[in-house]
C-alpha positions as CSV (number, residue, x, y, z in Angstrom):
1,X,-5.9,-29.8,-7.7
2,X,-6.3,-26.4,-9.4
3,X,-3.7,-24.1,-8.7
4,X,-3.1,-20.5,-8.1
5,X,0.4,-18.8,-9.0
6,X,1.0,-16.0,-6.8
7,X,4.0,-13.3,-7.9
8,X,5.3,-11.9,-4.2
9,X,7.2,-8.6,-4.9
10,X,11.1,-9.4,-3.7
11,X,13.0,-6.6,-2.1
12,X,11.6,-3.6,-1.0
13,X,8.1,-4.4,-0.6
14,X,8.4,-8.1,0.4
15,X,8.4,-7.6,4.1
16,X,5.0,-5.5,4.3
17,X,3.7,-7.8,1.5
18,X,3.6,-10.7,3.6
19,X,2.8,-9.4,6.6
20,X,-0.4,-7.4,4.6
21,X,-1.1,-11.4,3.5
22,X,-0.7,-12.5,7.4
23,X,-3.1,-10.3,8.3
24,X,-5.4,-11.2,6.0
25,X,-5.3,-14.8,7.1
26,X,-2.2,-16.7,4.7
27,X,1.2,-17.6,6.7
28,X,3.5,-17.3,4.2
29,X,7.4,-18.0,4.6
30,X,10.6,-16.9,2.6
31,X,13.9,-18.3,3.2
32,X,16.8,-16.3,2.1
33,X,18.3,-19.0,-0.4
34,X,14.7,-20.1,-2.0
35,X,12.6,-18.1,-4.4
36,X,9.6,-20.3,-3.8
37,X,8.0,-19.1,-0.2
38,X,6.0,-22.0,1.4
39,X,2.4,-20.8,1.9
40,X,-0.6,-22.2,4.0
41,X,-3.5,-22.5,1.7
42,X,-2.4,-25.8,-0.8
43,X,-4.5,-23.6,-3.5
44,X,-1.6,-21.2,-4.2
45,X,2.2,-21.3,-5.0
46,X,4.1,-18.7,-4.1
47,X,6.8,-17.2,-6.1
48,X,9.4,-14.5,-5.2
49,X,9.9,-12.3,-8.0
50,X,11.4,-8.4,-8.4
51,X,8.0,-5.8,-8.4
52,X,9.7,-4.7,-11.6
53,X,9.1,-7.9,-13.7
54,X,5.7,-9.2,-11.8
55,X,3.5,-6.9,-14.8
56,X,5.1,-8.7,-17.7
57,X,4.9,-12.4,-16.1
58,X,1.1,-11.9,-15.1
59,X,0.2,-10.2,-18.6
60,X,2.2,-13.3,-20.0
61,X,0.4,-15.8,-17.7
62,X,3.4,-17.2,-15.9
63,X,1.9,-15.8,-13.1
64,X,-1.8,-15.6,-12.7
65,X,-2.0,-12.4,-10.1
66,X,0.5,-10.9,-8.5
67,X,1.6,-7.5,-6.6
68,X,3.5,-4.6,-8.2
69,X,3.3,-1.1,-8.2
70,X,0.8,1.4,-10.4
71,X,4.2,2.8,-11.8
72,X,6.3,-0.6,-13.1
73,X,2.6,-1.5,-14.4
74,X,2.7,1.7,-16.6
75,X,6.8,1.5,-17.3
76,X,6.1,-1.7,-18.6
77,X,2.9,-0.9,-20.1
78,X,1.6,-4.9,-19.1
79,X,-2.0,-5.6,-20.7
80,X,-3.2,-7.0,-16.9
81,X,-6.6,-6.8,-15.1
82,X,-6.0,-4.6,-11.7
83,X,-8.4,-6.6,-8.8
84,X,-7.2,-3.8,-6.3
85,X,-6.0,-0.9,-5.0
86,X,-4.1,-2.0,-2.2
87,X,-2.3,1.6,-0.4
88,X,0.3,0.5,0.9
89,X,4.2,0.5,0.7
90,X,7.7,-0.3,1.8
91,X,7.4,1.4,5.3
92,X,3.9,2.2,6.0
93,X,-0.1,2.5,4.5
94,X,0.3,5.4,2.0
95,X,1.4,6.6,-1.6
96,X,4.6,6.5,-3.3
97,X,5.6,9.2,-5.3
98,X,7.4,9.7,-8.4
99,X,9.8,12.6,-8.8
100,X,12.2,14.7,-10.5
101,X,14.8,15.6,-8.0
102,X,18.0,17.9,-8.2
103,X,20.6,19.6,-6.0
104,X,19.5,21.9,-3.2
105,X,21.5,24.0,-4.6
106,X,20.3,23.6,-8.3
107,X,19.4,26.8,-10.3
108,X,16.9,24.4,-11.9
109,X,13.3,25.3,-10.5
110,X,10.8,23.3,-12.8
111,X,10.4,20.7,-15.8
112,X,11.0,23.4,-18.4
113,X,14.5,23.9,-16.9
114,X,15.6,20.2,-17.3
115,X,15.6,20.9,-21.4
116,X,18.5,19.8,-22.5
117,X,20.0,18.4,-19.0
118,X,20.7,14.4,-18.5
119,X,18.4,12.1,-15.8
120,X,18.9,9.2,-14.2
121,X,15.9,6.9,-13.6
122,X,14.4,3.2,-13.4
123,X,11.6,4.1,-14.5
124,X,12.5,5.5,-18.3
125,X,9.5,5.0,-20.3
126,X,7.3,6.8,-17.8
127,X,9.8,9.6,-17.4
128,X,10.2,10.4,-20.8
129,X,6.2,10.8,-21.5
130,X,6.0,13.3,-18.7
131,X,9.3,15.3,-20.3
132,X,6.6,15.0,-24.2
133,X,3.9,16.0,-22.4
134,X,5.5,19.4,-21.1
135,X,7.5,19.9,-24.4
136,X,11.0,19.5,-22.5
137,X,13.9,17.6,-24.4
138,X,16.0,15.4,-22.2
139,X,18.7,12.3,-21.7
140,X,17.0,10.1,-20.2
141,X,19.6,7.1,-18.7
142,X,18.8,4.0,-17.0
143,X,20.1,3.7,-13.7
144,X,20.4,0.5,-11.8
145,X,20.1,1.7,-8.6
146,X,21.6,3.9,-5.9
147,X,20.2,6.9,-8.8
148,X,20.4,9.4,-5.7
149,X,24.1,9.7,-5.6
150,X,24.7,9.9,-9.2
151,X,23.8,13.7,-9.1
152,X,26.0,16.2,-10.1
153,X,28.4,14.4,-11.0
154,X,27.1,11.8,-13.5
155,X,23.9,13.5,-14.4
156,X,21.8,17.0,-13.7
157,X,18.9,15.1,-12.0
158,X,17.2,12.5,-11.3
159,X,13.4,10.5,-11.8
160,X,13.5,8.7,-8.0
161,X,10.5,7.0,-6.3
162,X,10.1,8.4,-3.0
163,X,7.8,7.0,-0.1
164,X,8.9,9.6,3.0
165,X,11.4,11.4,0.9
166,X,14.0,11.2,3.6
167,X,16.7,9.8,1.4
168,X,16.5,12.7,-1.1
169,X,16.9,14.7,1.8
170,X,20.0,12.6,3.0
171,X,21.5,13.1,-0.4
172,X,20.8,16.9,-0.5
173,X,18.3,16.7,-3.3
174,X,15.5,19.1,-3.8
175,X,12.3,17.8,-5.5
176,X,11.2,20.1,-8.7
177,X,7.9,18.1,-9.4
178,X,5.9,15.0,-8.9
179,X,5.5,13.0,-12.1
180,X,2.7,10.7,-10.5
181,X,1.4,9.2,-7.4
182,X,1.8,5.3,-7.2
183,X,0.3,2.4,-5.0
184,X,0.7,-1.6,-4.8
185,X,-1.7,-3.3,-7.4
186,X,-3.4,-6.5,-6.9
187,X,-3.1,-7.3,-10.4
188,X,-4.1,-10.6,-12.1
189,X,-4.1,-12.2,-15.8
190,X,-6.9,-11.4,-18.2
191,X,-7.1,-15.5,-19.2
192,X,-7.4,-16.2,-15.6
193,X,-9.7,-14.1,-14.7
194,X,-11.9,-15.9,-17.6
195,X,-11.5,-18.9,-15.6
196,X,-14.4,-19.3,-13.1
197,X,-12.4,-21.2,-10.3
198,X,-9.2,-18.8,-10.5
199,X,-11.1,-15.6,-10.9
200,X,-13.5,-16.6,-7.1
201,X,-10.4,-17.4,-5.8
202,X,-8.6,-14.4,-6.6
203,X,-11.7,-12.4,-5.7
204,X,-11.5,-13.9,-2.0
205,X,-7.8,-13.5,-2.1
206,X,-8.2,-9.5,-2.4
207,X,-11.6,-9.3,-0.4
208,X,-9.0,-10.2,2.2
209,X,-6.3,-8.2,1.7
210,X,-8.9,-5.0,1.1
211,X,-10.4,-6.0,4.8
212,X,-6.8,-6.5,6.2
213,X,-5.6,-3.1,4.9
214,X,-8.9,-1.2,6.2
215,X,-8.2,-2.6,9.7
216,X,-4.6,-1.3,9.9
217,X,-6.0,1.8,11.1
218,X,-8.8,0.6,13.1
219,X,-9.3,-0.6,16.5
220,X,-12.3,-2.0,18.4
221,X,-13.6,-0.3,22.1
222,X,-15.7,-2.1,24.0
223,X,-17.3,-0.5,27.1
224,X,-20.2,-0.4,29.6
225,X,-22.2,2.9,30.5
226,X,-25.1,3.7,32.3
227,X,-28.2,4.8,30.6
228,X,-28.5,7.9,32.0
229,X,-25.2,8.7,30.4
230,X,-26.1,7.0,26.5
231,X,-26.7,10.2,24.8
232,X,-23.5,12.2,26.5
233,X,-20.8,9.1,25.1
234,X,-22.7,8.6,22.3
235,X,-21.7,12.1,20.8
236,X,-18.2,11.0,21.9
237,X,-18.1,8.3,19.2
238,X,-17.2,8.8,16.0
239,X,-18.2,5.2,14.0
240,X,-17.1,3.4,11.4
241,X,-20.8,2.5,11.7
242,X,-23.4,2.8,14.5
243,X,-22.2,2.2,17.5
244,X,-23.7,-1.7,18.7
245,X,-25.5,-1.6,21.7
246,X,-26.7,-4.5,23.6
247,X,-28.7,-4.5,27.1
248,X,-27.0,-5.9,30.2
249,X,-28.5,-8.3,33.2
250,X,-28.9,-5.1,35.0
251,X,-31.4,-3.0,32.9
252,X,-29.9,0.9,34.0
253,X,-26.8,-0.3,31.8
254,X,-25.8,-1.1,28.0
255,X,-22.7,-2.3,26.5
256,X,-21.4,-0.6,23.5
257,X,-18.9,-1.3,20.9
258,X,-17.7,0.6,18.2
259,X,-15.1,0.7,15.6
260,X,-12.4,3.5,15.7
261,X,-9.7,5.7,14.5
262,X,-6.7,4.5,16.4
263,X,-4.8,7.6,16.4
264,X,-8.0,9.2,17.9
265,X,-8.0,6.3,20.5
266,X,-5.9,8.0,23.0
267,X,-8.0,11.2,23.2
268,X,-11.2,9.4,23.0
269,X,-10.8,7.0,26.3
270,X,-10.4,9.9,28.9
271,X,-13.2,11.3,27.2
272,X,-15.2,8.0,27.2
273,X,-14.5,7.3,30.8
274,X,-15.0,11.5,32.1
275,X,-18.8,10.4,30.3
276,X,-19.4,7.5,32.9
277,X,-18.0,4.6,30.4
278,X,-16.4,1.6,32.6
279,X,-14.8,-1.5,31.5
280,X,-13.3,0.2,28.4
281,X,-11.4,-2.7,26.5
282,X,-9.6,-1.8,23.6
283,X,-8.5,-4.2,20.8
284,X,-6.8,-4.8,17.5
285,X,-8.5,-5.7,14.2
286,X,-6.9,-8.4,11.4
287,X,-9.9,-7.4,9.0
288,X,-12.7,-5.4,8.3
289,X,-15.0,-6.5,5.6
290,X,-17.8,-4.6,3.9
């Protein structure tokens, strides 16, 4: 049976990982003690392995795909093919950002000020191009973790990813500048993508994962309305696409459904039912596929 070897990011981006793949249809499961997660599609084995290191297995073809951030696929500088853009991270659906961070009270007000000064990062390769590309001569240290409390007293600042930037604020840090913007990569080996079984599979794989992702801030409304009252509701509705409507037993009435905004939802329903809507149903969505 052909196989597909799967690189699931351990740590911080495990939990939302797997719950991104339950959504798009795959139960997997990770015990605590096993590095192999069990996984309900025989096609694929599963393997639990830091974001960090997932670029250089895939480019090697240890892995054949896997999921790891836009920055450790640049700090490692992997040779892979990137299926998707998946946007999504540790604590919710959005970008992670890169920065150089310093002291709130830190006389240091942009990169040209860090000449000179030492910084503590994971990410070292990638920090020391943006210091060559403003001109700015720096100590760049690797840290293995825990980078926010090392400033003052070990070094001047610090390169830190950031996803809410609530930590940095914890640790009275003041951001000077964003190095670069980073999402989760669906990212797959270039061999295996030559290979006509592996590369439809890992096509579906990410079809799924893209559907599952453009759901998460979706929801479905079903509702009936009068005829009379179509073209009032109708402006009410703002579409993913045109609204369906479909004609009931009794002839003066329609149902509609529609694809929404969810954090519009809760304005929209008073709205909906003010314009004569009744048996308003709203639901979740696992996918939406274009």
């Amino acid at each position: 049976m052909n196989k597909l070897k799967l690189g699931i990011p351990k740590g911080s981006l495990q939990e939302a990982t797997i719950e991104l793949f339950k959504k798009a249809g795959f139960s997997i499961h990770a015990s605590e003690r096993s590095y192999k997660p069990s996984i309900d599609d025989e096609e694929i084995e599963c393997l639990l392995i830091r974001a960090q290191e997932i670029p250089k297995y895939v480019e090697q073809g240890v892995l054949d795909v896997g999921l790891s951030g836009k920055d450790w696929i640049m700090e490692t500088k992997a040779d892979v093919h990137e299926v998707a853009d998946l946007v999504y991270a540790k604590t919710g659906f959005g970008k992670v950002r890169l920065v150089i961070a310093v002291p709130e009270n830190s006389a240091m007000r942009s990169v040209k000020d860090l000449n000179g000064k030492r910084i503590a990062t994971e990410l070292v390769s990638i920090t020391n191009d943006y210091l060559k590309r403003h001109n700015v001569t720096a100590h760049v240290e690797f840290s293995w973790g825990a980078t926010e409390v090392k400033v003052p007293e070990l070094v001047d600042a610090i390169s830190e990813l950031t996803e809410t930037g609530s930590s940095l604020r914890a640790n009275k840090l003041r951001v000077v500048d964003t190095i670069l913007e980073s999402t989760t990569r669906f990212i797959a080996n270039k061999k295996s993508m030559e290979d006509a079984w592996k590369k439809k599979k890992i096509e579906e794989i990410a079809m799924l994962l893209r559907g599952a992702l453009a759901a998460e801030s979706k929801v479905g409304l079903k509702m009936n309305v009068q005829r009379k009252n179509l073209p009032q509701l109708m402006s009410l509705l703002p579409a993913l696409k045109s609204p369906t409507i479909a004609e009931l037993s009794d002839k003066e009435w329609v149902a509609i459904e529609v694809i929404i905004d969810e954090k519009i939802v809760r304005e929209a329903i008073p709205k909906l039912k003010q314009a004569g809507a009744q048996g308003i149903v709203e639901y979740s969505l696992n996918k939406i596929i274009e």
